[in-house]
Structure formats: structure tokens, C-alpha cells
C-alpha positions in Angstrom: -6.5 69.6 -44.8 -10.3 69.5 -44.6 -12.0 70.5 -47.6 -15.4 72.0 -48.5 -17.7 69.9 -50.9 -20.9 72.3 -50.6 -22.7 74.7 -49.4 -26.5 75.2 -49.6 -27.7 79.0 -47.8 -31.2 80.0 -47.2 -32.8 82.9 -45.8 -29.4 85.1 -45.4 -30.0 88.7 -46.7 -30.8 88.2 -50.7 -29.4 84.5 -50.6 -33.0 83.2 -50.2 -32.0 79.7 -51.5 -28.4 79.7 -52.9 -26.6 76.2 -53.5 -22.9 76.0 -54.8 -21.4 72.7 -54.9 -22.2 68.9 -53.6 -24.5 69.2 -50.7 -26.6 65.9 -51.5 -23.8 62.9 -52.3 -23.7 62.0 -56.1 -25.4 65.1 -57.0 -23.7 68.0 -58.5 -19.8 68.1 -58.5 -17.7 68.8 -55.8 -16.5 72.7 -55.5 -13.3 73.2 -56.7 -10.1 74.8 -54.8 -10.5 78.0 -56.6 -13.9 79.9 -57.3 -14.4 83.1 -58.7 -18.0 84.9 -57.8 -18.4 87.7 -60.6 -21.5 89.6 -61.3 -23.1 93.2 -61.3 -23.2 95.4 -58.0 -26.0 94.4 -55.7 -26.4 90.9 -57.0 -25.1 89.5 -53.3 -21.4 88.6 -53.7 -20.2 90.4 -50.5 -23.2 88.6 -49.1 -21.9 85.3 -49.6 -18.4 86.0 -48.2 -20.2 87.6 -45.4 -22.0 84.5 -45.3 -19.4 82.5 -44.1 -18.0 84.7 -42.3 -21.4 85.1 -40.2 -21.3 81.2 -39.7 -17.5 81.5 -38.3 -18.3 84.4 -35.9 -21.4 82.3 -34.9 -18.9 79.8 -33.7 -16.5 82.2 -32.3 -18.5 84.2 -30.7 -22.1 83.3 -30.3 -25.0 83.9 -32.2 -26.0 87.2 -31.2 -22.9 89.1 -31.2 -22.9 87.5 -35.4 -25.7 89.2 -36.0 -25.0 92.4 -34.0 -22.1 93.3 -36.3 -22.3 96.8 -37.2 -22.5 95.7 -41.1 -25.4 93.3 -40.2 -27.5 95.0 -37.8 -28.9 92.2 -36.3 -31.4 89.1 -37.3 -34.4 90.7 -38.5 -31.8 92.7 -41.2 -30.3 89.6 -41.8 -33.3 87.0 -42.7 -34.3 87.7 -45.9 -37.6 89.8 -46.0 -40.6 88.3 -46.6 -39.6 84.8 -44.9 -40.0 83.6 -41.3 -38.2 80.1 -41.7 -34.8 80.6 -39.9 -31.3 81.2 -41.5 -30.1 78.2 -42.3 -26.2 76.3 -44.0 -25.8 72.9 -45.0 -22.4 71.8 -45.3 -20.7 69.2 -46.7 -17.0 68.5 -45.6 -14.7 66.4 -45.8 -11.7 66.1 -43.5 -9.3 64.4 -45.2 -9.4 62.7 -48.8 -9.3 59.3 -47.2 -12.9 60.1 -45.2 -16.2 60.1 -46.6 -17.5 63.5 -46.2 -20.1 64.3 -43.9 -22.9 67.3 -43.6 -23.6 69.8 -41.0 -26.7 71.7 -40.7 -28.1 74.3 -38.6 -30.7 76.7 -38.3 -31.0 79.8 -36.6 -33.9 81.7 -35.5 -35.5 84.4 -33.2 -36.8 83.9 -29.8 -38.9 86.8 -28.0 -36.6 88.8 -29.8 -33.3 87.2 -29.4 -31.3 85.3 -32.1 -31.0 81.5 -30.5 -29.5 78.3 -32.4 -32.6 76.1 -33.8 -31.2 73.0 -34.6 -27.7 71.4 -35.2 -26.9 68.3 -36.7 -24.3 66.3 -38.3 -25.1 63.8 -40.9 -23.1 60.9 -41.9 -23.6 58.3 -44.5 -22.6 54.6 -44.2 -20.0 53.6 -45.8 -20.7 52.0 -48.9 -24.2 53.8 -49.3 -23.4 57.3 -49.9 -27.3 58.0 -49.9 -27.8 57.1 -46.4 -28.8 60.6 -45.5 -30.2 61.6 -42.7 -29.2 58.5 -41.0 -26.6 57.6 -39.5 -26.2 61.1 -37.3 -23.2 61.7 -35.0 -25.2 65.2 -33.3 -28.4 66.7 -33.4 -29.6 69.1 -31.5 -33.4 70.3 -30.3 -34.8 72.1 -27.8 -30.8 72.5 -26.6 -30.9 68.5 -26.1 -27.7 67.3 -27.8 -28.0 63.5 -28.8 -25.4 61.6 -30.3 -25.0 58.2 -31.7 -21.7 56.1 -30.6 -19.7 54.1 -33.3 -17.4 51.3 -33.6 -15.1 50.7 -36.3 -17.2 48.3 -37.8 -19.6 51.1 -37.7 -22.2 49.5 -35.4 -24.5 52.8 -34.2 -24.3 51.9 -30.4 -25.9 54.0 -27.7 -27.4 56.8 -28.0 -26.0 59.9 -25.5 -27.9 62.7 -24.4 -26.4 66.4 -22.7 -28.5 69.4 -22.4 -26.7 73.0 -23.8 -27.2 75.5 -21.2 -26.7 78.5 -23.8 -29.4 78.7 -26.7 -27.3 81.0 -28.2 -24.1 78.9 -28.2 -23.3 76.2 -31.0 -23.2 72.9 -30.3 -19.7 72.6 -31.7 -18.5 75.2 -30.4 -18.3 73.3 -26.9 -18.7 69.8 -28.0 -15.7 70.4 -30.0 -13.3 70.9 -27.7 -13.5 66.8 -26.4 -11.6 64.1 -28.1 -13.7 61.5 -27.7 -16.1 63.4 -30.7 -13.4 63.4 -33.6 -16.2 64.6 -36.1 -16.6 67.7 -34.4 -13.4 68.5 -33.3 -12.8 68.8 -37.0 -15.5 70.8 -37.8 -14.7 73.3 -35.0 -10.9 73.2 -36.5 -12.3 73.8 -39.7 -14.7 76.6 -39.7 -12.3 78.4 -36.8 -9.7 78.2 -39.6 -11.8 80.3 -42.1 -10.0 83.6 -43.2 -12.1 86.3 -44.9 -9.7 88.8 -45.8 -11.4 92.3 -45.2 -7.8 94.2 -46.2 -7.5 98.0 -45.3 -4.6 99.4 -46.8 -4.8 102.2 -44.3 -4.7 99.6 -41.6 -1.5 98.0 -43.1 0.1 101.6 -43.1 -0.5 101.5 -38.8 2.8 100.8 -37.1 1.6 98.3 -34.6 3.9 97.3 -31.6 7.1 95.2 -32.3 6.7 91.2 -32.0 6.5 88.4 -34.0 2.8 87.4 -34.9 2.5 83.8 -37.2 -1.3 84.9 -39.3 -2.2 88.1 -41.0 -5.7 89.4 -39.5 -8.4 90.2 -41.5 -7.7 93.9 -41.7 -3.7 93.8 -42.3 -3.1 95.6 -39.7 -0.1 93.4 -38.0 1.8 92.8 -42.0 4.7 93.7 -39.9 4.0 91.1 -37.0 4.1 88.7 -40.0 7.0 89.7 -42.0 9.2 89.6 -38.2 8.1 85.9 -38.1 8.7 84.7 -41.5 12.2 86.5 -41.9 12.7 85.1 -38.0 11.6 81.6 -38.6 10.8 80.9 -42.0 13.8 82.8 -43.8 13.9 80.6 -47.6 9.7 81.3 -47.4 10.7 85.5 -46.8 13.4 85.0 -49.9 11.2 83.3 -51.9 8.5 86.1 -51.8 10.7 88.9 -51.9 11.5 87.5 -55.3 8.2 87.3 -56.2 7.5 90.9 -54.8 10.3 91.8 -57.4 8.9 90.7 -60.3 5.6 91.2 -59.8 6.1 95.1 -58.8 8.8 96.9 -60.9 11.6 98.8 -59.2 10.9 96.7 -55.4 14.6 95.7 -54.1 14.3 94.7 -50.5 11.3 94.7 -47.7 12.5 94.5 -44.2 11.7 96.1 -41.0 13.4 97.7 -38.0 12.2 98.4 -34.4 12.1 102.1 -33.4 12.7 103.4 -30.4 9.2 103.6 -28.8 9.1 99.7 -29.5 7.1 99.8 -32.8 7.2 97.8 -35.9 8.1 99.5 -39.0 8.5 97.9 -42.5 11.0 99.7 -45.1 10.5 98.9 -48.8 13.6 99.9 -50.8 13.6 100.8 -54.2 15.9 101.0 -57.3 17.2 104.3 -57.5 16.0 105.2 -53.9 18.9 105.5 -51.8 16.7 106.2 -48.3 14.1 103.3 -47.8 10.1 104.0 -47.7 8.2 102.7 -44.8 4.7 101.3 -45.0 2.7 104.6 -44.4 4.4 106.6 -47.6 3.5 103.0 -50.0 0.8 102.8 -52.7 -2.4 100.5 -51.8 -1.7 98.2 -54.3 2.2 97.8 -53.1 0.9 97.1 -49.9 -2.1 94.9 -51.0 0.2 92.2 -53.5 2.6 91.9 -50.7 0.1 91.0 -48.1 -2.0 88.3 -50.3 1.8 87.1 -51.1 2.6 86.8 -47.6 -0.8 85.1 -47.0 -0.4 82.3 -49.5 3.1 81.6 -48.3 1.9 81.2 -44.8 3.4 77.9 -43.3 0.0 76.6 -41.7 -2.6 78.2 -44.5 -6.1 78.5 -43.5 -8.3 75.8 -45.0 -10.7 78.7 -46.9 -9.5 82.1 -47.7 -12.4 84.7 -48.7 -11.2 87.4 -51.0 -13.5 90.5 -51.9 -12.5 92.1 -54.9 -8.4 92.2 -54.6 -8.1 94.2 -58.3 -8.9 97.7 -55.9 -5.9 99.5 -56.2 -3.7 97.1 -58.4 -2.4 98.0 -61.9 -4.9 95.8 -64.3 -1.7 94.4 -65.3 -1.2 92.6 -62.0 -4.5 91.3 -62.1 -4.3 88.6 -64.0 -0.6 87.3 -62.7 -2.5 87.8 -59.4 -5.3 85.4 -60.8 -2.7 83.3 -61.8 -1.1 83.4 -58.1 -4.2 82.4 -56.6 -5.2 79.4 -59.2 -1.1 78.0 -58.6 -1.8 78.2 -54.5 -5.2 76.5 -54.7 -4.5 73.9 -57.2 -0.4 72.6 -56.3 -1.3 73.2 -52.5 -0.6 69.4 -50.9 -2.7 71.0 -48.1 -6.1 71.5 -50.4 -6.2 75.0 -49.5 -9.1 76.4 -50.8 -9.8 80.2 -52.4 -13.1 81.8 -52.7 -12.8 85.6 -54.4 -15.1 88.3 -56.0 -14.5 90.6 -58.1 -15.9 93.0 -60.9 -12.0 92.7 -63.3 -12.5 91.1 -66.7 -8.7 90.9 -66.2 -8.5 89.0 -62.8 -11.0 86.3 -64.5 -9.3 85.7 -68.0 -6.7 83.4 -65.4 -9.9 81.4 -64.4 -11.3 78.6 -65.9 -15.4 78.2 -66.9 -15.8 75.8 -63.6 -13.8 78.5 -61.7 -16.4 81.2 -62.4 -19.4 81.7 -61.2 -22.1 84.5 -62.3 -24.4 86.3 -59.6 -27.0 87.8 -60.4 -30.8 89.3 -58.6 -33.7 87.7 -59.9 -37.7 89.3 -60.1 -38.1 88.7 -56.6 -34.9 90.7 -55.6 -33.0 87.0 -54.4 -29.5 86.1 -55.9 -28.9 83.5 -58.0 -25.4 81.2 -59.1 -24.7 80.3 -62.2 -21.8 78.2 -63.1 -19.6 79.5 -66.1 -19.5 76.5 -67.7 -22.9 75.3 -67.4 -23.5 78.5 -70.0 -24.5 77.3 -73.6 -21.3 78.3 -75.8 -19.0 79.4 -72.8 -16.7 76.6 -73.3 -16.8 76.2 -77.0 -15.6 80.1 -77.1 -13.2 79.2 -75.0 -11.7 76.8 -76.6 -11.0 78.7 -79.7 -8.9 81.2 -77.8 -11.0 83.7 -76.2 -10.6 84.8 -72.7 -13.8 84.4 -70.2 -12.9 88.3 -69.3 -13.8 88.8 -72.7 -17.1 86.7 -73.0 -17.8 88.5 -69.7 -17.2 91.6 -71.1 -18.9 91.4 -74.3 -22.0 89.9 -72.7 -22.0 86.1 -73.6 -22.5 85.3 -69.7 -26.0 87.0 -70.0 -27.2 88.8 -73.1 -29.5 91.1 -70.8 -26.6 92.9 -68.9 -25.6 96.3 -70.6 -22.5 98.1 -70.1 
């Protein structure tokens, strides 16, 4: 499964200049499968998940309808004030671990009034000179003139090929990805189309949608009973094996399973010890509903290559927290298929699972822009770590910045 290296993000709401990762080969480290973005209110963490979730519905949907969400309100809400550059990601993936990872970049900027794409371009580096950047490039796109360079397996550049986008507001890859004969792209489409930001509404997961098997959760949770159909249907030992976990992680939980009512919807029934009569999904507790879905979402056969959590302790008993932690950390870090996690959260509990290069702290500096800091990159972080105490509790007791106050 494709992997993310880095990401750099600049002009986005208060990520003015935000780099996590390895966006420049040999510089920095790689980011890890699991990262946890902590940090007061305000200081941008559900901007960065909305950050790459803004990128995915650029691809998905074009660049205008991104920035017309109703949570964005368009492009002049969403460049950070006081700039005119454009919004812009560099990214640096890597499709397999047997590839040399490659960067995308683009820019996106206003146009008598209209959001348009800037410029697109995919970076390569030779092999054997990992600081061959920007050269050798397999897009790049100005003025809506897409040029590629053609390459052999003994990685001579060939020809250069020109095609002209009729849609400014279109990506590149969006298009170009959908032809064989550009492998690059076709992963990059795969991969960024793959993206799941989990925006989960336990009210949504209480609807009763219409009966059928569905194989993904959506973002809301609306279809958990879609999902639960397939995996009891076609993944049965999958269904088992999360029922079990579903019983020891929430006391007094026998048996989940669903029946079709008579006006062809889905209902799910939770039975529990002592309970004769099940309890369907409207008449369970948010957090009930909540650990069963992210369960059911890190069991999924075909996982998503990036899942985007925002703040999962709402609603859960602070004792699940950190087994929940512990969830996410076994998924991300056994998973053959380099599934990667990306969470916030404001729980000293959920972090005390987390390790310092897990962790990173947001916070707003003078001129109102977010910063990233790297747990372990914190004088003493790791030496108090190392003689037994928790991060939650360095976070807690202010050893991540001595300026915070409780």
C-alpha cells in the first residue's frame, strides 16, 4: 500500500507554513504509521485534517466545489489572511517500499474571482541520486499545458509530450490518472481517492438506512449497518473476531447483528447480558456506537491508505481511551498493508498509548499561524519517559510547553 513520507502546507487557513515529515529526500525522517496531533483549541488541528481532506475533494470533485464547502466558505476564507501566494501541498509518496518515493506539488489560486489549479507537478529523483530534485519530472502543469517526460527502464528521459487541460479548475490527475500508460499518476489518483477522514455522527449511525450490503463505512457512519451486512455476509471470521473485541472492550455487549424490517430497512440489534429483548442502534450510547464503528473500520478487508480521526475520546469512557490508543498503534504498526493513522485529540489518556515520535504538539504563534512540534524533539520528553512517566502526564503537567496553563 502507498505510503505518505511528507507533507509541507502553506497558505491554508492558519497553516501558513506547516511541514510534518520528509518532503526534501535525506532531510527529516519519514512520518510514521501512527501520528497523534495534540494541542490547545484553536491552534489548527481540525485544520490540518481538513487539510487533506480539502486536497482529496479537490481531486474528487474540482477545485471550486473544495472550497465551496459550507465549513470552508470558499478561497478567500481559506488562504490564510494577509498572503496572496496560492494554497499550496507538497507531497512526498511512496507507492510501494520497493519504489523510490516521488513528490507532488500544486498550487491553487484565484482567477477574476474563481478558484483555478496554478500549477501541478510531479517530481522524481534518479535513482541513485536522491537529491535530483526538481529534475527528472513525470508532469507539470502551466498555463493548463500538461508536459510530461517519457522513460525507459534504464531511465533514459525520452520525449517530452505535451496535452492542453480544458478545465482550469480540474486536476491534472484527476484525468491523467485514469490512463495506464502514466503508472505514477494512476497511483497518486488511487492514493489520495483512498483517503478516509472520518467525520463520525453518532446520530447519523442511529439512521436506519435502506437494507443492502455496502463494503466502506462513509465518513458520517451513516451506512454501519450496510457494513456490518457485508462483513457477517462475506467476511464472517473478520465479524467474529470484532465482536469479541466489542466484548471486551465494552462490558455487558453479547451479540451485534441486524435484521431487515418490513419496509426494507437495515436495523442493527446489540444484545446485552441480562437483556432479554435486543437494543437497536437508535436506543445505543455514542460511545457504544462510536468503538464499534472505528473497530469495524480497522478490520476493513481493503483499508484506506490514510485514515483521519478528529478527536475519537468524545463520548467514550476515559478508560477506553487508551486501549483505543492501543487499537490504533496495533492497526498502524502490524498492518502488512502500511495503513496509516492520523488522529487529534485533547485526552491525556488516548496519548499515554503513544510514543514521543507519535505525538505531535500544535500550537498559534504571535502572528496567529500554527506551528508542529514533534514530541520527541522536546528537551527532557524522552528522558521522562524513559523513567516511567506517561506523555499524558508530561502533557498534562506542562513539560510539552511551560507557557500553557490549565
Amino acid at each position: 500500500m502507498p505510503q505518505l513520507q511528507g507533507i509541507r502546507i502553506q497558505n491554508y487557513r492558519s497553516l501558513a507554513d506547516v511541514t510534518l515529515g520528509q518532503v526534501v529526500f535525506n532531510e527529516g525522517e519519514p512520518l510514521p504509521s501512527l501520528i497523534c496531533f495534540i494541542g490547545p483549541n484553536g491552534s489548527g488541528k481540525s485544520t490540518l485534517l481538513d487539510a487533506f481532506a480539502f486536497l482529496a475533494d479537490c481531486l474528487l470533485h474540482g477545485v471550486e466545489s473544495a472550497c465551496d464547502r459550507p465549513h470552508r466558505g470558499g478561497f478567500h476564507r481559506l488562504r490564510t489572511q494577509g498572503r496572496n501566494e496560492p494554497i499550496r501541498f507538497d507531497l512526498c509518496f511512496q507507492s510501494s517500499p520497493e519504489r523510490v518515493p516521488f513528490l507532488y506539488q500544486i498550487e491553487i489560486t484565484e482567477e477574476k474571482g474563481v478558484p483555478v489549479v496554478r500549477s501541478e507537478a510531479g517530481l522524481q529523483p534518479q535513482i541513485g541520486d536522491l537529491q535530483q530534485f526538481p529534475k527528472p519530472f513525470f508532469l507539470r502543469v502551466k498555463n493548463q499545458i500538461t508536459a510530461f517526460k517519457k522513460y525507459s527502464r534504464e531511465g533514459d528521459r525520452g520525449e517530452e509530450e505535451n496535452i492542453e487541460l480544458a478545465d482550469p479548475g480540474r486536476l491534472a490527475i484527476t484525468t491523467l490518472g485514469q490512463l495506464i500508460n502514466h503508472p505514477r499518476i494512476v497511483a497518486l489518483r488511487k492514493y489520495i481517492e483512498s483517503w478516509y477522514l472520518s467525520y463520525f455522527v453518532p446520530e447519523a449511525a442511529r439512521e436506519l438506512p435502506s437494507a443492502g450490503v455496502q463494503k466502506q463505512l462513509n465518513r458520517t457512519g451513516s451506512n454501519l449497518g450496510n457494513v456490518v451486512q457485508y462483513l457477517k455476509r462475506m467476511h464472517p471470521d473478520r465479524f467474529d473476531a470484532i465482536l469479541g473485541r466489542i466484548r471486551e472492550r465494552i462490558p455487558g455487549i453479547v451479540n451485534i447483528s441486524h435484521e431487515v424490517s418490513s419496509d426494507n430497512r437495515l436495523l442493527l440489534k446489540f444484545n446485552e447480558r441480562g437483556y432479554e429483548d435486543p437494543f437497536y442502534q437508535y436506543g445505543m450510547s455514542d460511545g457504544t456506537l462510536k468503538m464499534f464503528a472505528y473497530l469495524l473500520l480497522l478490520e476493513d478487508p481493503e483499508p484506506p491508505a490514510l485514515i483521519g480521526i478528529e478527536e475519537p475520546e468524545n463520548g467514550l469512557y476515559h478508560k477506553l481511551l487508551e486501549q483505543l490508543a492501543r487499537e490504533f498503534r496495533i492497526h498502524a504498526e502490524s498492518s502488512h498493508d502500511r495503513l496509516q493513522i492520523l488522529v487529534t485529540t485533547h485526552s491525556p489518556y488516548f496519548i499515554d498509548a503513544m510514543a514521543p515520535e507519535q505525538v505531535w504538539l500544535m500550537e498559534k504563534n504571535e502572528q496567529g499561524h500554527s506551528t508542529v512540534t514533534r514530541t520527541a524533539d522536546m528537551p527532557r520528553v524522552k528522558d521522562l519517559q524513559r523513567e516511567g512517566i506517561p506523555l499524558g502526564s508530561l502533557w498534562y503537567s506542562n513539560e510539552f510547553d511551560e507557557r500553557w496553563s490549565l
